[in-house]
C-alpha positions as CSV (number, residue, x, y, z in Angstrom):
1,X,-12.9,-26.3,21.8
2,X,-15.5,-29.2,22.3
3,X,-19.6,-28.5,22.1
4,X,-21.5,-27.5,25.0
5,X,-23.5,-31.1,25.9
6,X,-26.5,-31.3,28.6
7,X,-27.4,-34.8,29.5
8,X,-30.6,-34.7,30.7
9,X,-33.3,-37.5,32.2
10,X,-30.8,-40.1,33.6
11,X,-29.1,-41.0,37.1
12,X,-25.4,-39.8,38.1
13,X,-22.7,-41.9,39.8
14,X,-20.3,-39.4,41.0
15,X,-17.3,-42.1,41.3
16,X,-18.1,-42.4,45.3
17,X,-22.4,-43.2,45.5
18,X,-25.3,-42.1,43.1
19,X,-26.6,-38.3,43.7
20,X,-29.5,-38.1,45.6
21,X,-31.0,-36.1,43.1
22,X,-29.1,-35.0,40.0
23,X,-30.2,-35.9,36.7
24,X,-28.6,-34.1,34.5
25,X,-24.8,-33.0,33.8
26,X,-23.8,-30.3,31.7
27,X,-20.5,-30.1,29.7
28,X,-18.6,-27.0,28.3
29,X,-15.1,-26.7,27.2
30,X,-14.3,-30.0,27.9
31,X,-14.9,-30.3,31.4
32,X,-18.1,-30.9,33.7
33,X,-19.6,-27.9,34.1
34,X,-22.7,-28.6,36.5
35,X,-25.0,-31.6,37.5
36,X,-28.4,-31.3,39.4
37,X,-31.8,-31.8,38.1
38,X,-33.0,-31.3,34.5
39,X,-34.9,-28.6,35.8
40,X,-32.1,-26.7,37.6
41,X,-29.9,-27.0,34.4
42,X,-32.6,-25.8,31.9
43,X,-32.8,-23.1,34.1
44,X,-29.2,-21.7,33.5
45,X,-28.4,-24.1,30.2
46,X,-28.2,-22.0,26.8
47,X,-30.9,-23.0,24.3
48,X,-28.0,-23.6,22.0
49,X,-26.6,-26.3,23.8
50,X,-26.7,-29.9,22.3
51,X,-29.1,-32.0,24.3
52,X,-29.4,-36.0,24.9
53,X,-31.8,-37.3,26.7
54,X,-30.6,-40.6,28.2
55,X,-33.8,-41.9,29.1
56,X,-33.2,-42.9,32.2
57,X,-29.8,-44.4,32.0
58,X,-26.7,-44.4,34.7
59,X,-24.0,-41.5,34.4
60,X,-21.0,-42.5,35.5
61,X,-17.4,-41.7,35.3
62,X,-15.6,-42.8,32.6
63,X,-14.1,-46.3,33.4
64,X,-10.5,-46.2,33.8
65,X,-9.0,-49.5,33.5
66,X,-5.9,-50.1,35.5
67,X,-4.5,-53.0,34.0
68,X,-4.7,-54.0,29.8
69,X,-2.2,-54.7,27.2
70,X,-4.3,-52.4,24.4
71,X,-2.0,-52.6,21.5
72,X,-1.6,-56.8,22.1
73,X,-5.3,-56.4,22.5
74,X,-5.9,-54.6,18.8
75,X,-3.0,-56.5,17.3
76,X,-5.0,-59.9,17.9
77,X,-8.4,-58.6,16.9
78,X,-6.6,-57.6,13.6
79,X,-5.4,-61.0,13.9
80,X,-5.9,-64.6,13.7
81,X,-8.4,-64.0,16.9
82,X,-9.8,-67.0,18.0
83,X,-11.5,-65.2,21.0
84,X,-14.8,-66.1,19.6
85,X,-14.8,-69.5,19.0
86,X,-16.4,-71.8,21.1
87,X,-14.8,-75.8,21.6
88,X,-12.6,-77.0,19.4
89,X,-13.8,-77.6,15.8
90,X,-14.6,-73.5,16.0
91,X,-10.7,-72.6,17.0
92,X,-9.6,-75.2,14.1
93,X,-12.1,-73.6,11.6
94,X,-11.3,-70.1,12.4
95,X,-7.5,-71.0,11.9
96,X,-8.4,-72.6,8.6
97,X,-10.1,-69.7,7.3
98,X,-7.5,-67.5,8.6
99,X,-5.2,-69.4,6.6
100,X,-7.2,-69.0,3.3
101,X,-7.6,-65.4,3.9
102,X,-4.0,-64.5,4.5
103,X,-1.5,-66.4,2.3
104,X,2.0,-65.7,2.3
105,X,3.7,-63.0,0.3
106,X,6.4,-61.9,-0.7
107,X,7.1,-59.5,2.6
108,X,9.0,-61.3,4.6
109,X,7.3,-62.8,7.4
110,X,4.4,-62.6,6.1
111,X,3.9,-66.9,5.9
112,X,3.9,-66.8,9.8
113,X,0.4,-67.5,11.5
114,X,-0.4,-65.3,14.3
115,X,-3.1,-65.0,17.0
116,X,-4.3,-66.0,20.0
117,X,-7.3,-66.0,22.4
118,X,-8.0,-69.8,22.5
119,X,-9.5,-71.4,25.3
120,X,-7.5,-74.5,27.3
121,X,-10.4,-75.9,28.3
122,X,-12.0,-76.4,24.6
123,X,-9.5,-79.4,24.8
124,X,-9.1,-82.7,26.2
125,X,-5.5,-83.0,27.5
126,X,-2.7,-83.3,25.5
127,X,-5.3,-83.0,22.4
128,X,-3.8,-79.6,21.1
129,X,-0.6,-80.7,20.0
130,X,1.6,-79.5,16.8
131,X,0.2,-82.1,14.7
132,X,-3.5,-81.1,14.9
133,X,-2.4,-77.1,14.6
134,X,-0.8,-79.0,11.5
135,X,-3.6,-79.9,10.1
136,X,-5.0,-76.5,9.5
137,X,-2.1,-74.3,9.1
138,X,0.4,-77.1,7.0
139,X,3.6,-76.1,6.7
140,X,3.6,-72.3,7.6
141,X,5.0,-71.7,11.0
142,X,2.1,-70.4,14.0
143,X,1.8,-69.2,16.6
144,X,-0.9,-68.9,18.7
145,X,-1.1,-67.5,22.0
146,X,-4.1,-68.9,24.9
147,X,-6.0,-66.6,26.4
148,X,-4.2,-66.5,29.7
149,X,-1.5,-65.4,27.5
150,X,1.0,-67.4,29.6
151,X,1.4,-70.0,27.2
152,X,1.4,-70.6,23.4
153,X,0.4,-73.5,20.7
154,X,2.8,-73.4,18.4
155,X,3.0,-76.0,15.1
156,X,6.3,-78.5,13.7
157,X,7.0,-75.6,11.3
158,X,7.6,-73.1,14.3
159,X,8.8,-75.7,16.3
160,X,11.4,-76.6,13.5
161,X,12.6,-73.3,13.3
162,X,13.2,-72.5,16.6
163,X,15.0,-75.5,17.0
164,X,13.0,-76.8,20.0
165,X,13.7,-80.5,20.4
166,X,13.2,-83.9,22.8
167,X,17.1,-82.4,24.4
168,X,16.1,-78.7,24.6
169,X,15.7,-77.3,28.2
170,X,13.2,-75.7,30.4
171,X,14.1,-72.2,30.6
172,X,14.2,-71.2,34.0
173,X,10.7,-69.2,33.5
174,X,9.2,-71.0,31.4
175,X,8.3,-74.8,30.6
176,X,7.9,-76.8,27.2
177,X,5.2,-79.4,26.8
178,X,6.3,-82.9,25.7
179,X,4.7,-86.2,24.2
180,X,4.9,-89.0,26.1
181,X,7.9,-89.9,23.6
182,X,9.6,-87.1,24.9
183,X,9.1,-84.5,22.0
184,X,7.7,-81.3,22.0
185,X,4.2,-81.9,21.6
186,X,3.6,-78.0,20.1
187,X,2.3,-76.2,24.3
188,X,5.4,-73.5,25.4
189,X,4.3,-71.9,29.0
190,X,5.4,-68.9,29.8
191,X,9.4,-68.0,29.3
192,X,8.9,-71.2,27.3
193,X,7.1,-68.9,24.7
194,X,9.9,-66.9,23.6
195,X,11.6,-69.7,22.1
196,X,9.2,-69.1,19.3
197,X,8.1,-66.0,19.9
198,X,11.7,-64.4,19.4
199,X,11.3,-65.6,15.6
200,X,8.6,-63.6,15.1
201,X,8.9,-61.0,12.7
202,X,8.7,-57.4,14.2
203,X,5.8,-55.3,14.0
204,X,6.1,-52.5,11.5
205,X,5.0,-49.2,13.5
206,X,2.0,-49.3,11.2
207,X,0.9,-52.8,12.9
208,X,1.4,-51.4,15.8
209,X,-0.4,-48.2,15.2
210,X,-3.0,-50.1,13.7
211,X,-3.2,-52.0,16.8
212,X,-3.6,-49.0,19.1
213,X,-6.6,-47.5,17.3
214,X,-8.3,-51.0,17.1
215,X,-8.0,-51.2,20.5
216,X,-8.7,-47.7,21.4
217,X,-12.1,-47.8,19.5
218,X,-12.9,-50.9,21.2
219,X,-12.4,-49.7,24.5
220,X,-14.5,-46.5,24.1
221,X,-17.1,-48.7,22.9
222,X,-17.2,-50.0,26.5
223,X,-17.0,-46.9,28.1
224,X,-13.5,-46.9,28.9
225,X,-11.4,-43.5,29.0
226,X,-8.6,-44.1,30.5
227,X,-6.0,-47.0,31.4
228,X,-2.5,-48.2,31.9
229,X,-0.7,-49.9,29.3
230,X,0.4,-52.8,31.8
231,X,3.8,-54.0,29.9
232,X,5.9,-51.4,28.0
233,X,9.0,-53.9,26.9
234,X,9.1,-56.9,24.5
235,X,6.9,-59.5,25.7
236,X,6.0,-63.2,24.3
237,X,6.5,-62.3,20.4
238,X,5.1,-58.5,21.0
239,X,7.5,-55.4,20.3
240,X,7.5,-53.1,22.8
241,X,4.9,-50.2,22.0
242,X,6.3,-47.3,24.2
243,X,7.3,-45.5,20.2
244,X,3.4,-46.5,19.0
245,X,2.2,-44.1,21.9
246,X,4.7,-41.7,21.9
247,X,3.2,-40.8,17.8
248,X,-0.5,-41.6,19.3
249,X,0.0,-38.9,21.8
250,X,1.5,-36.4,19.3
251,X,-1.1,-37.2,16.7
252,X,-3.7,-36.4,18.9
253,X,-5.1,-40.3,18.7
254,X,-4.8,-40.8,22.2
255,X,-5.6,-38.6,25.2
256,X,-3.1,-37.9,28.8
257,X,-5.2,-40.4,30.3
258,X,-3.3,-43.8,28.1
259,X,-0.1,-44.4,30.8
260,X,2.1,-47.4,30.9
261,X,4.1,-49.6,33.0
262,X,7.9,-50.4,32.2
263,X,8.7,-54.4,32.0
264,X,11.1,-55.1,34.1
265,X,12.3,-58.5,32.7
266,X,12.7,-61.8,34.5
267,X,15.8,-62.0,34.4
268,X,16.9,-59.0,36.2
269,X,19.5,-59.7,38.8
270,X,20.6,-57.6,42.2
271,X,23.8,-56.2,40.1
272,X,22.1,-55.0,36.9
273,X,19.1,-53.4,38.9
274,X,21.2,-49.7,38.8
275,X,21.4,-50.0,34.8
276,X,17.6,-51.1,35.4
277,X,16.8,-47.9,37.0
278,X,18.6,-45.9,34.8
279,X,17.6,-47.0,31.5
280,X,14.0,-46.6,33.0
281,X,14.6,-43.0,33.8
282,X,15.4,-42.5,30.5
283,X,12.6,-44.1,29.1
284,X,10.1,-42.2,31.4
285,X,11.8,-38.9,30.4
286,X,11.7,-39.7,26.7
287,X,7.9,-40.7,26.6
288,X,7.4,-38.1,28.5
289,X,8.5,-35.2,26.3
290,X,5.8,-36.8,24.2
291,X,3.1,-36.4,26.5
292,X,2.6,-40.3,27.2
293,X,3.0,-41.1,31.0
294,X,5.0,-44.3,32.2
295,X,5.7,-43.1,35.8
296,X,4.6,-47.2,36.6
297,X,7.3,-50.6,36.5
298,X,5.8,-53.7,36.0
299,X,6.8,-56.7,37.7
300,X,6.0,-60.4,37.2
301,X,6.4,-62.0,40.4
302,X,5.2,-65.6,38.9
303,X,2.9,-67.3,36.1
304,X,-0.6,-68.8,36.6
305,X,-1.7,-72.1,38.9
306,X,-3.4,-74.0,35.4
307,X,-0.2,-74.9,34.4
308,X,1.3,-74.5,38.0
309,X,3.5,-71.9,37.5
310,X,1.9,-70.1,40.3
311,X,4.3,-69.3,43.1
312,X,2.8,-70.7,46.1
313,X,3.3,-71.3,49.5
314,X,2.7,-74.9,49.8
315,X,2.9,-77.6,47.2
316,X,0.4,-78.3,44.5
317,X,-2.2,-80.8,45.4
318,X,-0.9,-82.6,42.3
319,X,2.7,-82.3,41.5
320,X,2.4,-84.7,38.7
321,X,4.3,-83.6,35.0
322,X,1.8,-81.7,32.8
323,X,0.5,-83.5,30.1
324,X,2.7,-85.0,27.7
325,X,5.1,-85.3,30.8
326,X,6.2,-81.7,31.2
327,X,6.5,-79.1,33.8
328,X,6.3,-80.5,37.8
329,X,6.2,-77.3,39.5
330,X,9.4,-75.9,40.1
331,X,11.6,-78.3,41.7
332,X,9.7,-78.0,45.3
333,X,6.0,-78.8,43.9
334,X,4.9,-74.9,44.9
335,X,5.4,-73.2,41.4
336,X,7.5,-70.7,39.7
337,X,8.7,-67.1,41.3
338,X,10.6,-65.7,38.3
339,X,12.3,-63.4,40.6
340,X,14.0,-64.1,43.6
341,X,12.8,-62.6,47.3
342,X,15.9,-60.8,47.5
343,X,16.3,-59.4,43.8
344,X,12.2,-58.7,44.1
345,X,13.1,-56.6,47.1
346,X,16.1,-54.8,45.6
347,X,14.2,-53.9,42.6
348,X,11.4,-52.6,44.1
349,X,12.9,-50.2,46.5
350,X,15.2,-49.0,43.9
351,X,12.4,-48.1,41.3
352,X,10.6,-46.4,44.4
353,X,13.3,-44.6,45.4
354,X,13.4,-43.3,41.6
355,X,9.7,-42.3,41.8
356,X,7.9,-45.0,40.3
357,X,4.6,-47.0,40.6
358,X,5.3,-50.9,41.1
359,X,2.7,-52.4,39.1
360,X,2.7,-55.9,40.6
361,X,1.4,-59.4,38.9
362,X,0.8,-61.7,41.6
363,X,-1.5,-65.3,41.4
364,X,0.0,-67.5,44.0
365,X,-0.2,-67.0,47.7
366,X,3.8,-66.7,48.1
367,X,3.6,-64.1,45.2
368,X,1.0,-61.8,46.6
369,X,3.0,-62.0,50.3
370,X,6.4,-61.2,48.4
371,X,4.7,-58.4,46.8
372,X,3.6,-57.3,50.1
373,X,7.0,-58.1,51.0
374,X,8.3,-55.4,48.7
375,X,6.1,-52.5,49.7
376,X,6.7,-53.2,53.0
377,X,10.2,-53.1,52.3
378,X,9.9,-49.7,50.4
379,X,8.3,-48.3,53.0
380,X,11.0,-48.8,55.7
381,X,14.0,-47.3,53.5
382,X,11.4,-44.4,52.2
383,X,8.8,-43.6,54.7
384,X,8.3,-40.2,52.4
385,X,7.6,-41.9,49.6
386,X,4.6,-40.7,47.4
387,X,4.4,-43.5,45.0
388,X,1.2,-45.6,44.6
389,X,2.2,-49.3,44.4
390,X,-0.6,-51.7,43.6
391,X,-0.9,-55.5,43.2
392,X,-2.7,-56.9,40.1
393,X,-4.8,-60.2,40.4
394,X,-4.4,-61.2,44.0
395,X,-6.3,-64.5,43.0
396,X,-4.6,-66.7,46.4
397,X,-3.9,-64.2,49.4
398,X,-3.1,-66.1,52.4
399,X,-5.2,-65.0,55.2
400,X,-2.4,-63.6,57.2
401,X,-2.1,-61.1,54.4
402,X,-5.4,-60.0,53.5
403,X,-4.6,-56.7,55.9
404,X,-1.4,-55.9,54.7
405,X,-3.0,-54.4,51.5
406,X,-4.0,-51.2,53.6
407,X,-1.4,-51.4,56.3
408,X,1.1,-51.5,53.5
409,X,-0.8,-49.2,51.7
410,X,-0.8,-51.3,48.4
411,X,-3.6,-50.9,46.4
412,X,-5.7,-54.3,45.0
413,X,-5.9,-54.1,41.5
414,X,-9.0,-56.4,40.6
415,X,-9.6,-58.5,37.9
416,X,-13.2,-59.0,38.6
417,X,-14.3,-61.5,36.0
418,X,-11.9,-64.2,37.1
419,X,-14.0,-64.4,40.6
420,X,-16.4,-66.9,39.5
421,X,-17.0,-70.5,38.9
422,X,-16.5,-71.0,35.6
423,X,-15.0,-74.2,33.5
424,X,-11.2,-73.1,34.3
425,X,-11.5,-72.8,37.7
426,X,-13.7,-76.1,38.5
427,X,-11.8,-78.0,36.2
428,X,-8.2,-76.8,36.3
429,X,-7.7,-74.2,39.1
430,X,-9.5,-76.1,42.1
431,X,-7.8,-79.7,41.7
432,X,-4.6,-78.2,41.8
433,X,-4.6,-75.9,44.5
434,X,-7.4,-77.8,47.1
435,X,-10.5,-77.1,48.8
436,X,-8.9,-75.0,51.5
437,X,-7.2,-72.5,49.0
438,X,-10.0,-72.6,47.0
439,X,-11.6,-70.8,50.1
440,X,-8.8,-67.7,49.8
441,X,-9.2,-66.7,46.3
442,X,-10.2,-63.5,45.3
443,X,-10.9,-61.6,48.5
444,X,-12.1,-58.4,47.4
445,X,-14.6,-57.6,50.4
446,X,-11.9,-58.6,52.8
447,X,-9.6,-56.8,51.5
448,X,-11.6,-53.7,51.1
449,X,-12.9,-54.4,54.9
450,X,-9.9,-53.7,56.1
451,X,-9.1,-50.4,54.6
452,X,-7.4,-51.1,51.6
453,X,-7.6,-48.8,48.4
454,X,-9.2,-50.4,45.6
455,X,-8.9,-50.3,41.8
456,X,-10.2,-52.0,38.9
457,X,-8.9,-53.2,35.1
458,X,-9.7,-55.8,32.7
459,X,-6.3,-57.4,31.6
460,X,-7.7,-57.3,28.0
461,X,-7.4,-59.4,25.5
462,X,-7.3,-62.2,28.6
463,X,-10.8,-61.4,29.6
464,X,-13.3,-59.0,28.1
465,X,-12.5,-55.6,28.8
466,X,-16.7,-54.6,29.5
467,X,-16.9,-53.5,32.9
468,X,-20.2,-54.2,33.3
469,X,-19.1,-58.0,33.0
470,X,-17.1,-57.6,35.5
471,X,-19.2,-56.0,38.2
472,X,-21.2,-58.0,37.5
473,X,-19.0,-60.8,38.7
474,X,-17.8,-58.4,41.6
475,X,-21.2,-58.0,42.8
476,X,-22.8,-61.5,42.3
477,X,-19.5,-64.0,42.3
478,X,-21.1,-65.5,39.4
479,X,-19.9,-66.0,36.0
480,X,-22.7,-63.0,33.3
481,X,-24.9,-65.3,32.1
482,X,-24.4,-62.7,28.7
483,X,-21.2,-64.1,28.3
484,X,-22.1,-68.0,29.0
485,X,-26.1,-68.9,30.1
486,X,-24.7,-72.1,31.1
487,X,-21.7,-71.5,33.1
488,X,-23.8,-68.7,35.1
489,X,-25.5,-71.0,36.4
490,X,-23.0,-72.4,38.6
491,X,-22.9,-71.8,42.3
492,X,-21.2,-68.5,43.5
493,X,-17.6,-68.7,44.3
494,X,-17.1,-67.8,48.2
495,X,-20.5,-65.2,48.2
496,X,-19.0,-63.7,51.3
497,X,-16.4,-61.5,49.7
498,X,-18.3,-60.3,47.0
499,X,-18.6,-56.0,46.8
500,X,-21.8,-53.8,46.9
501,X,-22.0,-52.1,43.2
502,X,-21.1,-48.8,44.7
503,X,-17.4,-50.2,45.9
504,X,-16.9,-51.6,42.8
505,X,-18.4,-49.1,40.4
506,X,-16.3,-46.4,42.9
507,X,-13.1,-49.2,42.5
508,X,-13.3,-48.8,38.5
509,X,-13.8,-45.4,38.2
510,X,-12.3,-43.0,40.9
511,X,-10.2,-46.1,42.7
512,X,-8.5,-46.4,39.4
513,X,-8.1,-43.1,38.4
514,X,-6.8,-41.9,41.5
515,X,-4.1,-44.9,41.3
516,X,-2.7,-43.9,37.7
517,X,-2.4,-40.1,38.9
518,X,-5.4,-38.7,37.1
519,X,-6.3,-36.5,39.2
520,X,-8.6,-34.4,37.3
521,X,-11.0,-37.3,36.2
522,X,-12.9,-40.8,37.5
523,X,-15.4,-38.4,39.8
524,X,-18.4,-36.2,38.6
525,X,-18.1,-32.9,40.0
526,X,-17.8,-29.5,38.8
527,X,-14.4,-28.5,36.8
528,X,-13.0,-32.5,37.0
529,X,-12.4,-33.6,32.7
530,X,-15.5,-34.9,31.2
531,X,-14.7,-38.0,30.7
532,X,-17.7,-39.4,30.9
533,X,-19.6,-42.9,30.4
534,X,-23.5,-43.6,30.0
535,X,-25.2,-46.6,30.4
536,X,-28.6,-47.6,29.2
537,X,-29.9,-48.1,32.5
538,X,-29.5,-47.6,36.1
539,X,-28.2,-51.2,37.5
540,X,-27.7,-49.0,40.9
541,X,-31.9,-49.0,41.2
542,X,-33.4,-50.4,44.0
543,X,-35.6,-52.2,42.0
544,X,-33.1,-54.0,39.6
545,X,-32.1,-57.6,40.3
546,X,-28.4,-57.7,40.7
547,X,-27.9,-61.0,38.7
548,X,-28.8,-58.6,35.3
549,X,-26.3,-55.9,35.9
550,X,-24.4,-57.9,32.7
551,X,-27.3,-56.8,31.0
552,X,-26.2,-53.0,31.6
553,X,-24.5,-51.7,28.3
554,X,-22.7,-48.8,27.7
555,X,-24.2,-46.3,25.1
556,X,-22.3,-43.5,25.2
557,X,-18.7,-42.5,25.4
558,X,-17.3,-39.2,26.6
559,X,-13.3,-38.3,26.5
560,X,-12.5,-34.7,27.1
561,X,-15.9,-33.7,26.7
562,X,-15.9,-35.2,23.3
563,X,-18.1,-37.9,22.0
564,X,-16.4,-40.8,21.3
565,X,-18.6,-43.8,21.1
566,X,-22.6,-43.2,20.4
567,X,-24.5,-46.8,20.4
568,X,-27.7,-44.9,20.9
């Protein structure tokens, strides 16, 4: 049984507006057991009970984040994480060190380099090839995934082993980089990744564990309580975790509230989608006896438009080959779908008609209208159906679609933080798409205009997973000046369809809770879980200038009534 806990002398965001009054919540057993006023509470509240006072900070739900890879997440902090480094001497040095710090053993494996979370943009083109990763890592093999993560630098060791060469192929969802003397210059995008990836040796289930709890603590430290792990399958040089959670859950190290989303891999086909279906049945029934939810399916529709493998509509404004004379594409200029319409479509009303979530990746315009596509279709062979599909990133959505979100009833899953203009989108998104497209990305007030759920989640270790940053970016369309000064200083990318802080706050909180099927948390209200988060001020005061709600942080941590993260 958890403590009693009145929080006293702050504000209360219930996960749909902020109380007109209530100050104060009270906690027992695990769940919320009142809010009101500090005086209404002192009134009935026990002198026994533990008391905080939150001087005046926000109360909100704890955030539930709809869309992170956790373990990836705490496997790269644990890692050669390059997430910190700023331009390109920092990612070299930080690999250099790494490299001192870790030499090889005798476990096998163990002379591999592993990481990620560098930045494209910290280099010129073509300047991070195998030769300079060799410079710093020598003859161990690496591997080092961006922080997209939809493509990888990998050195000549790696590339040596894996056997990657002037005459290898493209895969057919993926594309390898090459020197203008038609080598691989050391850049694999996408399915391009597993070519070295698939040498990688497995994670031990202690990694993986390790992993989990890094990322775990990480996330309560930012006020997230709940989430779905958004790929549950083997995945660009990462095991599948499914067994990592399956001991969390029964270990107690993770709450109900950690769910997951089943890979469905890109290479499915129309004949193999019954085998599909089964296998995933099984899988949801066997994580299931361990308390770990995976009622969701995940499926990539296509890749990202910096390296054009977004699937859209109409050409590329440049068509050109990548650096190094690579990738043009897809053989019509308009990017990669990595499944086809037809195969997207029989998938998807399978999986439905087996009771689960689709759990959607979609950049390009043609992706987030064959997503549509597929609930659409769902919905006309199971009108009944109870599921609650969603559609993660929606950066491109044709106009014509914006209002098929709510009369599909797909939810948009937002990435916040991406809806800004930072370096990768002036200097990599925007040239390649237009001035026109430009105009469609991102249309979160649109979208929630016309009657569409909403739900939030970070895509950690992409971006950070702090929601306040990416509120902030909801609310303003700027990048937090806490995370750059510089590049929030740029112009607000299409102001028009940015969201009040209530929608969004509501979006992260209840929006996202309600889409992973937890219904007894993301509100504020007697006898819902206390899962709660508390910030150091109240960013939802009339007062406060909504260009420092990146200032807001989170102080406080709450899961099951439990505190989990004190930063007091």
């Amino acid at each position: 049984m958890t403590d009693s806990l009145l929080l006293h002398s702050g504000y209360v965001f219930t996960g749909t507006e902020l109380h007109p009054t209530a100050t104060a919540v009270l906690v027992q057993d695990g769940q919320i057991a009142a809010l009101g006023t500090d005086a209404e509470l002192e009134d009935t509240c026990p002198q026994a009970v533990r008391r905080i006072d939150l001087q005046g900070g926000l109360i909100t739900p704890g955030f539930v984040d709809a869309h992170v890879h956790m373990v990836m997440g705490g496997m790269e902090r644990n890692a050669c994480d390059l997430t910190a480094a700023d331009g390109q001497e920092e990612v070299l040095d930080t690999i250099r060190a790494y490299v001192e710090e870790h030499p090889a053993t005798d476990r096998p494996g163990s002379e591999w380099i592993v990481g990620g979370g560098w930045y494209k943009g910290d280099f010129p083109p073509g300047a991070a090839t195998a030769e300079l990763l060799d410079t710093v890592t020598g003859d161990r093999p690496a591997y080092l995934i961006n922080a997209d993560h939809h493509g990888a630098w990998v050195n000549t060791a790696a590339l040596q082993r894996a056997g990657v060469t002037a005459d290898t192929p493209d895969p057919a969802d993926g594309v390898i980089e090459h020197a203008p003397d038609g080598s691989p210059c050391g850049i694999l995008h996408e399915g391009a990744m597993n070519l070295v990836g698939d040498l990688l040796p497995e994670h031990t289930p202690e990694e993986l564990a390790a992993g989990l709890s890094a990322g775990v603590e990480y996330l309560h430290s930012v006020g997230v309580t709940g989430w779905q792990e958004a790929i549950l399958g083997d995945y660009a040089g990462y095991s599948d975790v499914s067994a990592a959670y399956r001991r969390a859950r029964e270990q107690g190290v993770v709450t109900e509230t950690a769910t997951g989303a089943l890979w469905v891999p890109r290479d499915i086909t129309v004949e193999s989608v019954p085998a599909l279906v089964e296998d995933f049945v099984r899988r949801r029934e066997e994580n299931a006896r361990a308390g770990f939810t995976s009622r969701a399916a995940k499926i990539m529709v296509d890749g990202v438009p910096e390296n054009r493998t977004a699937a859209m509509l109409e050409a590329y404004c440049s068509c050109e080959r990548l650096t190094g004379g690579s990738s043009n594409a897809g053989p019509d200029g308009r990017g990669l779908a990595y499944l086809d319409h037809e195969v997207l479509l029989a998938v998807g009303t399978a999986l439905d008609a087996a009771g689960f979530d689709l759990h959607f990746h979609a950049i390009g315009d043609r992706a987030v209208r064959w997503a549509l596509d597929t609930v659409e279709a769902v919905h006309a062979v199971n009108p009944d159906t109870t599921a609650r599909h969603h559609i993660a990133h929606i950066q491109i959505v044709h106009p014509d679609d914006v209002p098929r979100f709510a009369s599909t009833g797909a939810a948009a899953n937002l990435q916040a933080l991406w809806a800004c203009n930072d370096a990768q989108m002036q200097d990599q998104t925007v040239p390649l798409i237009g001035q026109e497209r430009a105009g469609w990305q991102y249309p979160f007030h649109s979208i929630q205009a016309a009657g569409a759920r909403l739900c939030m989640g970070s895509d950690w270790p992409v971006s950070t997973p702090d929601p306040w940053q990416a509120l902030h970016v909801a609310v303003n369309r700027t990048y937090p000046p806490t995370l750059d000064a510089a590049v929030g200083k740029n112009p607000p990318l299409e102001p028009g369809e940015a969201l009040e802080l209530t929608t969004a706050l509501a979006a992260y909180t209840a929006g996202s809770a309600w889409q992973l099927h937890l219904e007894d948390r993301g509100r504020i209200e007697p006898g819902m879980v206390a899962d709660l988060a508390v910030a150091d001020r109240n960013p939802l005061a009339p007062d406060v200038d909504p260009l420092e709600i990146c200032q807001t942080r989170t102080v406080l941590t709450l899961s099951n009534g439990e505190v989990v993260h004190d930063g007091r």
